[in-house]
Backbone as ProteinMPNN parsed JSONL, in Angstrom:
{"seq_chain_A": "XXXXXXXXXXXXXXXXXXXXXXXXXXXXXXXXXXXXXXXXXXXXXXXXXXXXXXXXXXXXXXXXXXXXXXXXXXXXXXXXXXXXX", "coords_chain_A": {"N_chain_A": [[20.901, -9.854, -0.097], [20.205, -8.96, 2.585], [17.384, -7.938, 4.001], [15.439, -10.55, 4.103], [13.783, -13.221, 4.723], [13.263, -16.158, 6.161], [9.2, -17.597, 6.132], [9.795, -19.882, 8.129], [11.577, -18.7, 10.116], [10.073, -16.429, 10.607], [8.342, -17.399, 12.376], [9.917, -18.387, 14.265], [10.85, -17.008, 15.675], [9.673, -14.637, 15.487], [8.536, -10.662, 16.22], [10.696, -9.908, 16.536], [12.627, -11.025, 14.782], [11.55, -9.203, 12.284], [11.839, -6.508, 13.289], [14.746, -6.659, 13.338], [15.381, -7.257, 10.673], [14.149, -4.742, 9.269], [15.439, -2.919, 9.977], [17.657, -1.445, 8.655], [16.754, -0.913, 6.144], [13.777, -0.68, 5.596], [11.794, -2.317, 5.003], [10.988, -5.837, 4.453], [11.619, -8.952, 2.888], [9.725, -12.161, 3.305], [9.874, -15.327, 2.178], [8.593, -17.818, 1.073], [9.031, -21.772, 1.149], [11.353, -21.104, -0.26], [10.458, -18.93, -2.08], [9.381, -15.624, -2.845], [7.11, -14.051, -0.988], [5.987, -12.28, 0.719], [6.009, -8.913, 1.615], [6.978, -6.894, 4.392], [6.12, -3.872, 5.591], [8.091, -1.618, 7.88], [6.293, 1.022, 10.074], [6.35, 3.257, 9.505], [7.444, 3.647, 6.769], [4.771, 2.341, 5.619], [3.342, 4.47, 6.305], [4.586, 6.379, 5.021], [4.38, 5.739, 1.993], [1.607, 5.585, 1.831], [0.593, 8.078, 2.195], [1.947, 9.023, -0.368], [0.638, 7.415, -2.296], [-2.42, 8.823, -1.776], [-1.537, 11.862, -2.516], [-0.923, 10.992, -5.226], [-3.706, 10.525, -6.101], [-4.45, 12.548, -5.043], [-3.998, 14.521, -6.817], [-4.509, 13.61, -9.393], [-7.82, 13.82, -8.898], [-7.435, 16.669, -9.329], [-6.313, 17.447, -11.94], [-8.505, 16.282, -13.343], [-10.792, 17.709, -13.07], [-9.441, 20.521, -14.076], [-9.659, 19.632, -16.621], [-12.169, 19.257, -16.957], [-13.299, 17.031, -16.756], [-15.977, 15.676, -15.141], [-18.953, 15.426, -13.364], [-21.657, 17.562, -12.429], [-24.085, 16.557, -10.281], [-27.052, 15.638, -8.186], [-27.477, 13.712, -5.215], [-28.967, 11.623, -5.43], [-29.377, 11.474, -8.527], [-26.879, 10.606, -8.505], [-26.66, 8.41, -7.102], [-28.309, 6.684, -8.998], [-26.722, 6.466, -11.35], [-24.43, 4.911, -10.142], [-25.716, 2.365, -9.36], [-26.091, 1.831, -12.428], [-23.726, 1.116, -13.718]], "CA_chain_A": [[20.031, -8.898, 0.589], [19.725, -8.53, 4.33], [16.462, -7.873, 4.782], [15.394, -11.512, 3.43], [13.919, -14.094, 5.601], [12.049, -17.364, 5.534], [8.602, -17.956, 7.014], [10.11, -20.403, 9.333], [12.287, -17.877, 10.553], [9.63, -15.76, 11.359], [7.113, -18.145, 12.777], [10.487, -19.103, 15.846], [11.508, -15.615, 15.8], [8.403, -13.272, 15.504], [8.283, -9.769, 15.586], [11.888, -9.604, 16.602], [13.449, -10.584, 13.78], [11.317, -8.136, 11.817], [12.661, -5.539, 13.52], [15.788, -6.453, 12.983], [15.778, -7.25, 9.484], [13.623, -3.682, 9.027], [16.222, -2.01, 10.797], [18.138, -0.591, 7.574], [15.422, -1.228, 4.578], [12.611, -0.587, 5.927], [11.271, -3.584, 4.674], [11.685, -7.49, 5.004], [10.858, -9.914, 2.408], [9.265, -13.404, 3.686], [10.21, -16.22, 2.056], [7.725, -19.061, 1.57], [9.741, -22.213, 0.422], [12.375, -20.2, -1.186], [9.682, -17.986, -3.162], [9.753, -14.397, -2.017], [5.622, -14.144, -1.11], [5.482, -11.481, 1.282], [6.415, -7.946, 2.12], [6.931, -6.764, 5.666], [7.037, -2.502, 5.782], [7.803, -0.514, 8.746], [4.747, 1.823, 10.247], [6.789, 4.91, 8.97], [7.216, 3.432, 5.229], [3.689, 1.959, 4.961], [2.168, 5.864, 5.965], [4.866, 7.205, 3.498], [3.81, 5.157, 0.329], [0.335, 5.918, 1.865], [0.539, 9.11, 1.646], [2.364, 8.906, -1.674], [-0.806, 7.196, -2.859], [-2.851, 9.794, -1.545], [-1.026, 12.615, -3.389], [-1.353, 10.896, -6.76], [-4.898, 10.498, -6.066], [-5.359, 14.212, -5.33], [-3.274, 15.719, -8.374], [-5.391, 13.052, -10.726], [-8.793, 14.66, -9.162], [-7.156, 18.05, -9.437], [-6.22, 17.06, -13.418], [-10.034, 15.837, -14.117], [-11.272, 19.101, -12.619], [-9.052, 21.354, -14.982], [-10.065, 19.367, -17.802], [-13.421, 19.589, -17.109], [-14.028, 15.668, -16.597], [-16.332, 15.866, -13.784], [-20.483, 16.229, -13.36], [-22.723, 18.025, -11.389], [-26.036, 15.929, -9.89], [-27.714, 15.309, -6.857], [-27.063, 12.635, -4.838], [-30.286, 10.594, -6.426], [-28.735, 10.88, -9.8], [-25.404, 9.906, -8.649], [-26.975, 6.483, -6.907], [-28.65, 5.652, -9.903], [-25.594, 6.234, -11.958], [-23.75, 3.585, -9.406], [-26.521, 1.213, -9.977], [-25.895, 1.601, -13.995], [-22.119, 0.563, -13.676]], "C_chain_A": [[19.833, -9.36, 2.025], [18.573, -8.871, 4.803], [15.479, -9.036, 3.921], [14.84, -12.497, 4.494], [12.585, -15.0, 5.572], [10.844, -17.56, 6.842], [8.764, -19.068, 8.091], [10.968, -19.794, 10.491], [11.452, -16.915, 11.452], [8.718, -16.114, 12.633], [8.171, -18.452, 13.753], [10.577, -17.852, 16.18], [10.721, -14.431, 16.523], [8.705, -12.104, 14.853], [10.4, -9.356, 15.572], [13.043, -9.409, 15.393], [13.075, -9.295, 12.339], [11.718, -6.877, 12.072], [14.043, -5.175, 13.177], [16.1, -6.066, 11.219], [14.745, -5.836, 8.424], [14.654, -2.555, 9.0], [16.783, -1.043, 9.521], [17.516, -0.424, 6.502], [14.731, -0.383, 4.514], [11.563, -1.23, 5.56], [11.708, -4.777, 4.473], [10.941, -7.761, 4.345], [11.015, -11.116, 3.002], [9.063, -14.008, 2.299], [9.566, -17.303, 2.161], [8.238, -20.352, 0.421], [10.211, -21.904, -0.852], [11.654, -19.153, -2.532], [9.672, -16.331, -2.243], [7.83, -14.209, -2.38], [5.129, -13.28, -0.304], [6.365, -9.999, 1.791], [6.013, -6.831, 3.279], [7.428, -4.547, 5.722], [6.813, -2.198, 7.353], [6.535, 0.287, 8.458], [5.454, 2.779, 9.307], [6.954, 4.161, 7.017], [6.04, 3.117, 4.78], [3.284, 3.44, 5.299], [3.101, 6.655, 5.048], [4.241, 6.741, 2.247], [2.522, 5.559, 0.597], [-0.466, 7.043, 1.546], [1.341, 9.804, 0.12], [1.137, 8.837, -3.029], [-2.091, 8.445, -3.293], [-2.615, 10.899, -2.418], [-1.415, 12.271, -4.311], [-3.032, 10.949, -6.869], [-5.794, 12.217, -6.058], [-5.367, 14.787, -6.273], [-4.221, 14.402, -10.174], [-6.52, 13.518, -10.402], [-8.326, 15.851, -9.673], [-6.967, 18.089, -11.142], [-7.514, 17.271, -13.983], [-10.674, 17.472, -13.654], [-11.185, 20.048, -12.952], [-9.493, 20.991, -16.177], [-11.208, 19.028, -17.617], [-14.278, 18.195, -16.8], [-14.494, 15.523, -15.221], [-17.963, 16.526, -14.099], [-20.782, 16.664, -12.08], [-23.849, 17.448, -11.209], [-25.658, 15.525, -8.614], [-27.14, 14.372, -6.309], [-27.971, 11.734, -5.473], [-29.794, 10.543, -7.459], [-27.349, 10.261, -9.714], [-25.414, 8.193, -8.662], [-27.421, 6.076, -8.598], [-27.458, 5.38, -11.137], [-24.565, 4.829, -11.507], [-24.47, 2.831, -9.499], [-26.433, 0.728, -11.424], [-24.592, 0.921, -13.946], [-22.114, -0.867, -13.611]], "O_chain_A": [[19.11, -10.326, 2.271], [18.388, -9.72, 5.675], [14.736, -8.547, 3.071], [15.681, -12.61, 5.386], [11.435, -14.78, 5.192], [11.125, -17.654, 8.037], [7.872, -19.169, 8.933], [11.045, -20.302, 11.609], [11.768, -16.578, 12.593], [8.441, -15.39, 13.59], [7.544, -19.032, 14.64], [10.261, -17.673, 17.356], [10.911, -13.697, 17.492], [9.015, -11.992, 13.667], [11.07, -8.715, 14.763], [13.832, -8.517, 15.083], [13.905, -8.705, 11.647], [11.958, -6.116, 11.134], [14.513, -4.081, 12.866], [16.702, -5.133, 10.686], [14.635, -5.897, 7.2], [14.709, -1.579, 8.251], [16.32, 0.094, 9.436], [17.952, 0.501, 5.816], [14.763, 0.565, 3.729], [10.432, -0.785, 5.754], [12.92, -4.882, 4.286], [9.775, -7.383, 4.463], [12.157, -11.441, 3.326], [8.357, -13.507, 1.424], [9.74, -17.962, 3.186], [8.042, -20.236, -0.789], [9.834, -22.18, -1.991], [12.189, -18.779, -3.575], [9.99, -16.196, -1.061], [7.31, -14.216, -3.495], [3.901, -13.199, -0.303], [7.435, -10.184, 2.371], [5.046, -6.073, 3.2], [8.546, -4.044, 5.838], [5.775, -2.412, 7.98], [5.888, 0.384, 7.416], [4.897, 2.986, 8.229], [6.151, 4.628, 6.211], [5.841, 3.427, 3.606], [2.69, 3.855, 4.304], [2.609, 7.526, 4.331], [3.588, 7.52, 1.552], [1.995, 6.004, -0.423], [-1.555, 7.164, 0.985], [1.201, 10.964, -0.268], [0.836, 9.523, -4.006], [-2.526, 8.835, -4.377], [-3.521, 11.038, -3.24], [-2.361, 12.934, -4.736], [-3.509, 11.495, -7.864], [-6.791, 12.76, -6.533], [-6.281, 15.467, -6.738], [-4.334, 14.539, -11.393], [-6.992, 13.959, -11.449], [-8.936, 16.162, -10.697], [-7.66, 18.974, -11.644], [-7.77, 18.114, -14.842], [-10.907, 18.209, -14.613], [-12.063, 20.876, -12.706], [-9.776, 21.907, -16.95], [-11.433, 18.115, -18.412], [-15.497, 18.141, -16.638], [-13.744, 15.305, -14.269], [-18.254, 17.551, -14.716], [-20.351, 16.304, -10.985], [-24.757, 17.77, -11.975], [-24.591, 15.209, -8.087], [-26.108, 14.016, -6.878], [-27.388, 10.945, -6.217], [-29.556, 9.366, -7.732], [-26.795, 9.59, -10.584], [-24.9, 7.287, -9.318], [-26.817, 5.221, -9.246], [-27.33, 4.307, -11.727], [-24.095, 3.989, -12.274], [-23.799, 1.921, -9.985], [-26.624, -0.449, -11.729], [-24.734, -0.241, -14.326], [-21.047, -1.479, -13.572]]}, "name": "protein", "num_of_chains": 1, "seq": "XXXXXXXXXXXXXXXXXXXXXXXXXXXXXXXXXXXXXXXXXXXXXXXXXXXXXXXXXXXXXXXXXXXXXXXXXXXXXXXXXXXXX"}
């Protein structure tokens, strides 16, 4: 894999070699003595998965909402509900 590279690499390098090793991926794993410990996305892949996220998050309210899982109260009964939890 390409887009592969060890925190000493990045720490002479910087952002540069991130770029590079982004260039076709769109992500670069870092390398912390030979363990793979970090993942580096491009802006444009971290707001896709973000908005990926997002989506699932809407169509699971939109789910609870058809099936009825979902109350109606005030804001005062909601706090004390978040205090019960």
């Amino acid at each position: 894999m390409n887009n592969i590279l060890t925190a000493q690499e990045l720490k002479i390098k910087g952002a540069q070699i991130l770029k590079e090793k982004t260039k076709q991926s769109k992500e670069a794993i870092v390398t912390v003595r030979g363990k793979n410990t970090f993942v580096v996305l491009t802006m444009d892949q971290y707001n896709y998965l973000r908005g990926c996220e997002l989506d699932t998050a809407l169509a699971e309210t939109e789910r609870d909402i058809a099936e009825g899982k979902f109350v109606i109260q005030s804001i005062e009964e909601h706090m004390k509900t978040l205090e019960n939890v």
